[in-house]
C-alpha positions as CSV (number, residue, x, y, z in Angstrom):
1,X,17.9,46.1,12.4
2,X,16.8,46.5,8.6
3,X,13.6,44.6,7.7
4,X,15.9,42.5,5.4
5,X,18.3,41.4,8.3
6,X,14.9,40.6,10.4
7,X,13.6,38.5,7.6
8,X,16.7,36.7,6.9
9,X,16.8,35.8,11.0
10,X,14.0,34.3,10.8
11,X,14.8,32.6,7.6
12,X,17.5,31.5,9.5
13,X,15.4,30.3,12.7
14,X,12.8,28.6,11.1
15,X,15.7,26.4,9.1
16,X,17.8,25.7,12.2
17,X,14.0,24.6,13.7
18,X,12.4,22.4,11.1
19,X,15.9,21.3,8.9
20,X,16.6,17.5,8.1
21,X,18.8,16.4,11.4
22,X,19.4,13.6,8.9
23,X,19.2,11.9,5.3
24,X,16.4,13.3,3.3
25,X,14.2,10.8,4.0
26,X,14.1,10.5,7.9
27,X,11.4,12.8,8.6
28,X,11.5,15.4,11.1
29,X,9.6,13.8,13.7
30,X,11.7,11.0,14.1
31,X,15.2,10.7,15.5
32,X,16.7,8.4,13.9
33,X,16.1,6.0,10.7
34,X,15.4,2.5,13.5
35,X,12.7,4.9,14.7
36,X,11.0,5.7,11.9
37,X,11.0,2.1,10.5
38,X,9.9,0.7,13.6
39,X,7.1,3.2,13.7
40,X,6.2,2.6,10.2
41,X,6.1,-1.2,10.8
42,X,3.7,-0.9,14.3
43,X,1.5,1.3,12.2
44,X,0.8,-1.2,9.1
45,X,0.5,-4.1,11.3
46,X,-2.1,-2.3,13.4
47,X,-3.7,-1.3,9.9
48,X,-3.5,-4.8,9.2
49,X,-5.1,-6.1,12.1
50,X,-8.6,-3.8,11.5
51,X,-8.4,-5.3,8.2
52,X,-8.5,-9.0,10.0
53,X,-11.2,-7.9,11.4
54,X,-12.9,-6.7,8.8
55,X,-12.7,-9.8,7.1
56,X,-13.6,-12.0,10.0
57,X,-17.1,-10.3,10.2
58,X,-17.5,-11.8,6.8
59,X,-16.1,-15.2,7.7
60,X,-18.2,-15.2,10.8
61,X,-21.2,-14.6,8.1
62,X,-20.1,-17.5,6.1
63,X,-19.8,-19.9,9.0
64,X,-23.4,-19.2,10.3
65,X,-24.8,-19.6,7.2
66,X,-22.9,-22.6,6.0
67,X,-23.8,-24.3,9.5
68,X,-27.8,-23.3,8.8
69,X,-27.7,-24.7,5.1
70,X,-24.7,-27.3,5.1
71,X,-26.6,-29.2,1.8
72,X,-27.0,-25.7,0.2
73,X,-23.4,-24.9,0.5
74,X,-22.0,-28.2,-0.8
75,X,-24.9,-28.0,-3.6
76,X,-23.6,-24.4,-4.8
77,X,-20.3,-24.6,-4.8
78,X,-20.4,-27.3,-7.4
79,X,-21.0,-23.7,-9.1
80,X,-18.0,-22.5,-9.2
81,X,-14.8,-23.3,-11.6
82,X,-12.6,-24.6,-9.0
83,X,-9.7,-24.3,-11.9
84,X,-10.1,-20.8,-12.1
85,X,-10.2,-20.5,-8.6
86,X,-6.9,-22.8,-8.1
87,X,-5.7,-21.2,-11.0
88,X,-6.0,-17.4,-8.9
89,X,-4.5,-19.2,-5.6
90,X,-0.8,-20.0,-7.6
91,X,-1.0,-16.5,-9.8
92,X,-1.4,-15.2,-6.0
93,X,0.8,-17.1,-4.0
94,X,3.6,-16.5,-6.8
95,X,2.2,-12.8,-6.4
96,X,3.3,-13.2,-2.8
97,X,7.2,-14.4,-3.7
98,X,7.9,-11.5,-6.0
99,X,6.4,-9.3,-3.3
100,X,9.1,-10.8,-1.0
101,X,11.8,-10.8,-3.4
102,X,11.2,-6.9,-4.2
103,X,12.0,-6.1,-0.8
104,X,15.0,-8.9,-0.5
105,X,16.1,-6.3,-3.7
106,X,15.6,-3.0,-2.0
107,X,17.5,-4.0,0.4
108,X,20.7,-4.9,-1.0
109,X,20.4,-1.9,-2.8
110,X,19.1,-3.3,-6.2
111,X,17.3,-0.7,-7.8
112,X,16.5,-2.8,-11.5
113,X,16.0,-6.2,-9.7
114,X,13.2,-4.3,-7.3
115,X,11.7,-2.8,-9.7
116,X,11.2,-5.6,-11.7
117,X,9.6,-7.9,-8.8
118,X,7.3,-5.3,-8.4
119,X,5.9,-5.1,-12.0
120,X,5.8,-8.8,-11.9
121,X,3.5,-8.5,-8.8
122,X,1.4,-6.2,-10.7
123,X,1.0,-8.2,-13.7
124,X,0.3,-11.1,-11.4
125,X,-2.5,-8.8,-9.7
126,X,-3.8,-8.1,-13.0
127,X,-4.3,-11.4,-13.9
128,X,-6.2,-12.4,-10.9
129,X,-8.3,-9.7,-11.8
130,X,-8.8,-10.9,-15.5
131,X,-9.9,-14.7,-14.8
132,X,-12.2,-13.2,-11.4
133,X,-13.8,-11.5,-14.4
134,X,-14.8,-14.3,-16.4
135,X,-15.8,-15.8,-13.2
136,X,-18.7,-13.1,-12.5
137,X,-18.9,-13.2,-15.7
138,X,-20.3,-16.8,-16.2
139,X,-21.9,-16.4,-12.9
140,X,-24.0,-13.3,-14.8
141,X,-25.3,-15.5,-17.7
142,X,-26.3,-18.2,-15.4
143,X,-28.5,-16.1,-13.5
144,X,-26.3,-17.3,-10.1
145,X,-26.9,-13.7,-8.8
146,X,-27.1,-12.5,-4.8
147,X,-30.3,-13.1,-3.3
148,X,-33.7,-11.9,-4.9
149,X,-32.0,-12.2,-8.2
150,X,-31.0,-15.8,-8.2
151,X,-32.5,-17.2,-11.3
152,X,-30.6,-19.8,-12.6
153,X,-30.4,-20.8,-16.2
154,X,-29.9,-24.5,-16.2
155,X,-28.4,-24.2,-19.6
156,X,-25.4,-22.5,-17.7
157,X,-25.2,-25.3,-14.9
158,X,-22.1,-26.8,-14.5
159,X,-23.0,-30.2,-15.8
160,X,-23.8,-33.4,-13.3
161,X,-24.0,-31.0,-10.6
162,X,-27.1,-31.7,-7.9
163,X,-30.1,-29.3,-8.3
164,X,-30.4,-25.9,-6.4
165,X,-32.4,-25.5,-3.5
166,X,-34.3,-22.3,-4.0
167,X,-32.1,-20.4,-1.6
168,X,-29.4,-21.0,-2.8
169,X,-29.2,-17.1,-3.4
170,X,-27.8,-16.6,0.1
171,X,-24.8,-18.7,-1.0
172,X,-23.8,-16.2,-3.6
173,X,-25.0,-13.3,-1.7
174,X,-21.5,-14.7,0.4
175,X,-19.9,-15.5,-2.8
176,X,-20.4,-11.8,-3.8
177,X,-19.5,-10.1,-1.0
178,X,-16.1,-11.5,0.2
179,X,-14.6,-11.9,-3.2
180,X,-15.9,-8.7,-4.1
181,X,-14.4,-7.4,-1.2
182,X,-11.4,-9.2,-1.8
183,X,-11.4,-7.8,-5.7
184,X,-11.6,-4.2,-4.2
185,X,-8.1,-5.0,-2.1
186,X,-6.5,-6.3,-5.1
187,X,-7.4,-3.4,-6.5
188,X,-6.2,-1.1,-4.1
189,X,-2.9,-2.9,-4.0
190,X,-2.1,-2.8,-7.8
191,X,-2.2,1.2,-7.2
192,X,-0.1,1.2,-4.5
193,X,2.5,-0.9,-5.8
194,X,2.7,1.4,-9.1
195,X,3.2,4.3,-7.0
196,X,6.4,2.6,-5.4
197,X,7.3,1.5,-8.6
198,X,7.2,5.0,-9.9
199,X,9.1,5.9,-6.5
200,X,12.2,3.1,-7.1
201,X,12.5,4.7,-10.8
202,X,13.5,8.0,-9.3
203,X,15.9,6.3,-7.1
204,X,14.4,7.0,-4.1
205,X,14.5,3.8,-2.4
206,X,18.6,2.4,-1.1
207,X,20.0,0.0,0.9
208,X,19.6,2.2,4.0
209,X,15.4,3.4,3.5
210,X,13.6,0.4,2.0
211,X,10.3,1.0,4.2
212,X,7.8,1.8,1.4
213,X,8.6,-1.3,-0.3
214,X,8.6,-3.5,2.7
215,X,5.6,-1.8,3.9
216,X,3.5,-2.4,0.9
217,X,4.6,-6.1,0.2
218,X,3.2,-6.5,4.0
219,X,-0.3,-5.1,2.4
220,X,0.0,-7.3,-0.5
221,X,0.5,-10.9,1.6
222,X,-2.8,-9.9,3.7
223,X,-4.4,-10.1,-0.1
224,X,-2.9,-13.4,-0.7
225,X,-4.0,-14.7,3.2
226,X,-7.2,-14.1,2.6
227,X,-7.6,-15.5,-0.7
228,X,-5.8,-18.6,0.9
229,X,-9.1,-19.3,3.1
230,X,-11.8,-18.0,0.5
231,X,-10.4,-20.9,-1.6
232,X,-11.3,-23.8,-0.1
233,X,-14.4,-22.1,1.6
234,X,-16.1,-21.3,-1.3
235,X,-14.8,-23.4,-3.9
236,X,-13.6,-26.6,-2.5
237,X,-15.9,-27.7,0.7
């Protein structure tokens, strides 16, 4: 046999071996497109569940502290702009609809309508972003900084509130920390979300492989849950 007939054999072989046994987006470890969701699905709610308990490390933080220095707590969350905060809680719970409503449109096949819940979702995400900004910010110029560098300026003091105790640092160590956290996740989620925006422009998403979009909307309603209970923690009790 001529080296040409051997390679094209081979050619042949390794086609026959690793080929698509189905649409072009059933990968070729799966059998069939309920498998591959289904696998998809078991694998972000597991993801999901380490990120739970990620954040329940820094609730359990929270909840010692808070139960150590209740009067602290109460004292420094007079602190915080609890209209900026309720404002982030609607921008993210409307965040969480269009999420929804993207995947409602990928699938029935609704390539425009997708696409245009998920930019909404971004925008929404941005402007969470924007007014936790002017949050830090003002918390910056009132010297209500983590620990060691808690110096407030009482200029900056939200006006009528009750004095400081001095450790009142620990309270925005907390602050810090889990919204920061929190900020990083939103974060994470805005890129994600213009990558399977980019993806539904090409067309790649239909009717019959949605996963993607369902996948990441899942993602984006762990972002809103935990904002849901940093809320009233932080700003309201």
């Amino acid at each position: 046999m001529s080296s040409e007939a051997t390679a094209a054999a081979d050619e042949h072989a390794h086609g026959h071996e690793h080929g698509h046994h189905g649409p072009v987006w059933l990968a070729h470890h799966f059998d069939t497109p309920a498998q591959q969701f289904d696998a998809a699905k078991l694998g972000m709610w597991v993801f999901l569940a380490q990120e739970l308990l990620f954040f329940s490390g820094l609730f359990v933080a929270y909840g010692v502290y808070r139960s150590w220095y209740p009067e602290m707590f109460k004292a420094a969350s007079h602190q915080l702009d609890k209209i900026m905060g309720g404002t982030n809680t609607v921008v993210l719970l409307f965040s969480s609809f269009t999420a929804a409503m993207a995947v409602r449109s990928s699938q029935l096949g609704k390539k425009k309508a997708t696409g245009n819940f998920i930019l909404i979702t971004i925008v929404c995400a941005c402007i969470f972003l924007v007014v936790k900004y002017f949050e830090y910010a003002h918390k910056f110029h009132a010297g209500l900084l983590p620990g060691r560098f808690f110096h407030p300026h009482l200029e900056h003091l939200a006006a009528g509130s009750p004095p400081l105790p001095a450790n009142t640092g620990s309270f925005f160590s907390i602050y810090f920390m889990m919204t920061g956290v929190h900020g990083v996740h939103v974060i994470i989620g805005i890129g994600v979300l213009i990558w399977i925006w980019m993806r539904n422009n090409r067309g790649e998403f239909s009717k019959e492989f949605y996963t993607p979009v369902d996948i990441v909307a899942l993602y984006w309603h762990l972002v809103d849950l935990v904002w849901i209970y940093l809320f009233p923690l932080l700003y309201l009790i």
